[in-house]
PLY file of the C-alpha trace (Angstrom):
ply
format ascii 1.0
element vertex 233
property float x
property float y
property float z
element edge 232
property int vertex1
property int vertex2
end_header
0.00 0.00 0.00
1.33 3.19 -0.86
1.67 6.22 1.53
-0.74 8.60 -0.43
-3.50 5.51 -0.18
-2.59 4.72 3.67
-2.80 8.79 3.86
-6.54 8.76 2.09
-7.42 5.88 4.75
-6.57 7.77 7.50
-7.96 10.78 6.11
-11.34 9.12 5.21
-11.24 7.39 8.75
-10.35 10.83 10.53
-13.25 12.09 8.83
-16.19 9.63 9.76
-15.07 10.00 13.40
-15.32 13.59 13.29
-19.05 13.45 11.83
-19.66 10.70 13.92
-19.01 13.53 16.67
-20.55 16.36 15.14
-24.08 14.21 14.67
-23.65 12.82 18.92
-23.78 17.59 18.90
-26.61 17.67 16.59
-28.63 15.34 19.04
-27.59 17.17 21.82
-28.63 20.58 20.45
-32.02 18.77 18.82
-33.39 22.91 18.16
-30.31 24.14 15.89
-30.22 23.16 12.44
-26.88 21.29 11.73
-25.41 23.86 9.39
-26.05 26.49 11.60
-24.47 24.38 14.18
-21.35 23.97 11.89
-21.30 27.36 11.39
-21.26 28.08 14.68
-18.14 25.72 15.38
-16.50 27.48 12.92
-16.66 30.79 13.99
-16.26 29.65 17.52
-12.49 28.20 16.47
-11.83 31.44 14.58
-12.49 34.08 17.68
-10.05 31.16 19.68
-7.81 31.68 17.25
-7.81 35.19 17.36
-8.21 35.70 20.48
-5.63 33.21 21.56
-2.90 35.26 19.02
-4.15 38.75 20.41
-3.97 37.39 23.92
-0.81 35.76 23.74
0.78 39.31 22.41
-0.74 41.63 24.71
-0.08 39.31 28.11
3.80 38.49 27.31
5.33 41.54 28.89
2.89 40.21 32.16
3.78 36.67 31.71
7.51 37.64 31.77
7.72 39.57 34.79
5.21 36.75 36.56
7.86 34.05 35.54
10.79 36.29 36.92
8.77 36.56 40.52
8.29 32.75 40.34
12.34 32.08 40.21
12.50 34.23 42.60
10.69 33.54 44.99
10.59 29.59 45.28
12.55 26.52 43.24
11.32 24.78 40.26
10.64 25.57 36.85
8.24 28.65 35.55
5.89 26.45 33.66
4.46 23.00 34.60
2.51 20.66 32.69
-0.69 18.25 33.68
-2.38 16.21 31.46
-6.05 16.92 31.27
-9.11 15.01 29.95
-10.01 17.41 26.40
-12.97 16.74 23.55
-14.32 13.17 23.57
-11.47 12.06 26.03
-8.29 12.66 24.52
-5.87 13.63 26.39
-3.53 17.16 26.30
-1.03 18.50 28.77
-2.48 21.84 29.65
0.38 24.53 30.28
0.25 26.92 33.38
2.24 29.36 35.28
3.65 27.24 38.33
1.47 28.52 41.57
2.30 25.50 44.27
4.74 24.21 46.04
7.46 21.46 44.53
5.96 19.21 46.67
2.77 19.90 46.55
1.25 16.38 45.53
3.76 14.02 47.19
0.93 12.52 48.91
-1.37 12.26 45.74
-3.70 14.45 43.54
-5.48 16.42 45.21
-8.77 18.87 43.87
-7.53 22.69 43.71
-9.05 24.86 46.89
-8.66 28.26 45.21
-6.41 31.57 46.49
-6.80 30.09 49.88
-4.90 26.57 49.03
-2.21 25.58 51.35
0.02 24.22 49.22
0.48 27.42 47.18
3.58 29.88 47.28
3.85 33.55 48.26
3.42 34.75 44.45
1.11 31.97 43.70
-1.23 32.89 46.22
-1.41 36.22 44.16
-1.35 34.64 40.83
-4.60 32.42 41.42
-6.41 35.16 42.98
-5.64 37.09 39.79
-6.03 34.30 37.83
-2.44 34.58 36.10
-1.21 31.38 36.40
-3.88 30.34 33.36
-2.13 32.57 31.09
0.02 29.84 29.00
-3.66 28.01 28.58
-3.77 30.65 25.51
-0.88 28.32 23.51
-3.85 25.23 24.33
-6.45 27.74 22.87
-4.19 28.64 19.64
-2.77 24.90 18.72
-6.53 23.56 19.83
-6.68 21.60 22.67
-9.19 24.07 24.26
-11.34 26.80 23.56
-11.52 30.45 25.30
-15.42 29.01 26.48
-16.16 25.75 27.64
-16.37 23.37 30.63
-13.06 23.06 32.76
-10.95 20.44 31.78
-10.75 17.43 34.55
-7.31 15.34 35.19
-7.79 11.78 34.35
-7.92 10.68 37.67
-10.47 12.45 38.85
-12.62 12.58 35.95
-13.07 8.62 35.94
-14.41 8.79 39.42
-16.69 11.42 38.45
-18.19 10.14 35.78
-19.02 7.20 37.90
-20.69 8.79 40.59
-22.34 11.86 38.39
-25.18 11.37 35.60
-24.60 12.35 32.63
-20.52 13.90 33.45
-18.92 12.58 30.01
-21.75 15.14 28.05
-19.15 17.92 28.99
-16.37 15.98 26.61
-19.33 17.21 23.44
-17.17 20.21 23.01
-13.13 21.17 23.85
-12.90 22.24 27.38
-12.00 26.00 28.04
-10.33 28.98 30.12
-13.40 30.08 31.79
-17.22 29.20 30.78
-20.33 29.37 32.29
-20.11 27.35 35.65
-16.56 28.63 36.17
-18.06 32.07 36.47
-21.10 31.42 38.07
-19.79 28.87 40.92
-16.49 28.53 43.11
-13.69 26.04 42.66
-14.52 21.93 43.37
-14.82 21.35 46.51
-17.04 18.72 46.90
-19.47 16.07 44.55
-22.14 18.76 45.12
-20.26 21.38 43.74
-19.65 19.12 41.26
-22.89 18.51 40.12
-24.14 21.99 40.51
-21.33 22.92 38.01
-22.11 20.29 35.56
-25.44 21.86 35.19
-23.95 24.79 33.66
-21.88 23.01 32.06
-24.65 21.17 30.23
-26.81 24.11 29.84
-23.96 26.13 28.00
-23.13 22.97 25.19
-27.11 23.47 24.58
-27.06 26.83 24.03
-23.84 27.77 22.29
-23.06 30.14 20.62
-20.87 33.21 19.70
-23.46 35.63 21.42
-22.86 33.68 24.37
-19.38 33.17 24.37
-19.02 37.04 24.33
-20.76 37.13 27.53
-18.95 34.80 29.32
-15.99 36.58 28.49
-17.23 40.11 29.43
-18.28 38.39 33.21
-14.79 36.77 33.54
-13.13 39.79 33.32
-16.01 41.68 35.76
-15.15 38.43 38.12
-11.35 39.03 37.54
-11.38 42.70 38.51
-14.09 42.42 41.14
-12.10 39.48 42.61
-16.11 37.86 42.97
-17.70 34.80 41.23
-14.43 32.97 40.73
-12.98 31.82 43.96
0 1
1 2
2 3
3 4
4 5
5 6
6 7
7 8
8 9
9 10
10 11
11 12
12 13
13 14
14 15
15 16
16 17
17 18
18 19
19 20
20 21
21 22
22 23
23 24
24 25
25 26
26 27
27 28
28 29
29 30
30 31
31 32
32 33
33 34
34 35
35 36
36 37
37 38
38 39
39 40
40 41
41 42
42 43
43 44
44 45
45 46
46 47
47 48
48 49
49 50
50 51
51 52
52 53
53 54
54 55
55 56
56 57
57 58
58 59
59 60
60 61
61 62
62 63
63 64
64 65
65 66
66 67
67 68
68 69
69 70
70 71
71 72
72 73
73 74
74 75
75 76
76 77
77 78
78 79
79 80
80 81
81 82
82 83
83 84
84 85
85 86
86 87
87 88
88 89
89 90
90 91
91 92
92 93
93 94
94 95
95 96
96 97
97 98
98 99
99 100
100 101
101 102
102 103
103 104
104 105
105 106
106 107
107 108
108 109
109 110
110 111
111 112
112 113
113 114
114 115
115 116
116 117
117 118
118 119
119 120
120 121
121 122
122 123
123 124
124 125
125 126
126 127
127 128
128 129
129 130
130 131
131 132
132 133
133 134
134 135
135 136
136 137
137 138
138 139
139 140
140 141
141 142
142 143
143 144
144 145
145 146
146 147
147 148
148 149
149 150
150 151
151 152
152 153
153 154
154 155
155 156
156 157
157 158
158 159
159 160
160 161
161 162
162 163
163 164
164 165
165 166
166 167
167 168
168 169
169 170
170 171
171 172
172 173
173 174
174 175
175 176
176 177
177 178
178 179
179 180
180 181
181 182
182 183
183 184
184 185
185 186
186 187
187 188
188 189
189 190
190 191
191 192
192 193
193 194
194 195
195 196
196 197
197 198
198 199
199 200
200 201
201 202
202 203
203 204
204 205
205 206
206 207
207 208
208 209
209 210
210 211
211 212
212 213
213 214
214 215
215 216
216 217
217 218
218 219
219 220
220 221
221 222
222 223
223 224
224 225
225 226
226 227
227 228
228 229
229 230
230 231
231 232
């Protein structure tokens, strides 16, 4: 077999799974004709494009000076990477600004608890009540891991014991996960199965209801949150 056939194979493959997906949306968003859904997808991976690019240019200069404070005032790297659970369960390594402690897991994964997290240092402490350690999530955003909008995206580990004590918990792997979204602006950090659920609700609302429109919304609140220092905790 040559490569050019093995390439149309894969291609062809590639293809059907991705329709395959985009019909499992189409179900899920029954009231949206499917081209308008398409269309929708589209433009929603342009503005992350865009955004991502325009984002990534106008935060440097902050990212910089962040990454200088972080060598200085604890050891380890700048960055660190954690692979995350992304659209339909494939897995990415999401990229953040480095806010804990080099030992902050030695005794196991544990869920985030917000500004107010133990295990963080002096400038993380600042940097996740600012919310500057998601920066680098912009590069996920640009080579398309993620979105700007969507649900948050879940480590492994956790995710497969949510999704078997929570309904319905794999519908959030529909779309990419994102930087902020609906329940991340509208409820606090995981804390508990209840938040959990309460979360997932949003979650599930926003894949039903979609859209650019919306997007923009979400985006205008997570700044609001980000100044106010409210919503997002």
């Amino acid at each position: 077999m040559s490569a050019l056939v093995a390439r149309l194979l894969s291609f062809h493959q590639e293809l059907a799974v991705e329709l395959q997906r985009f019909l499992l949306l189409v179900r899920y968003q029954h009231h949206v004709p499917p081209f308008t859904l398409w269309w929708r997808l589209v433009l929603k991976r342009i503005v992350d494009v865009l955004g991502a690019l325009i984002g990534l240019i106008i935060t440097a200069p902050v990212m910089a000076v962040v990454a200088a404070l972080i060598k200085l005032d604890s050891r380890g790297p700048i960055f660190y990477k954690q692979q995350r659970v992304g659209r339909f369960g494939e897995l990415f390594n999401i990229c953040k600004l480095r806010s804990m402690k080099m030992d902050a897991e030695v005794a196991g994964p544990q869920w985030a608890a917000g500004a107010e997290d133990p295990r963080l240092t002096r400038v993380g402490r600042l940097l996740r009540r600012l919310h500057l350690d998601e920066l680098p999530q912009l590069w996920n955003v640009l080579v398309g891991h993620m979105s700007l909008v969507g649900p948050r995206p879940e480590r492994p580990c956790f995710f497969d014991d949510l999704n078997h004590s929570i309904d319905r918990y794999d519908e959030r792997l529909l779309i990419k996960p994102g930087m902020t979204g609906l329940a991340q602006v509208h409820y606090r950090y995981d804390a508990s199965l209840a938040d959990v659920r309460r979360k997932l609700r949003f979650d599930l609302l926003y894949i039903k209801r979609m859209c650019v429109a919306l997007d923009a919304r979400i985006l205008a609140w997570t700044v609001l949150v980000v100044l106010t220092g409210r919503g997002i905790r």
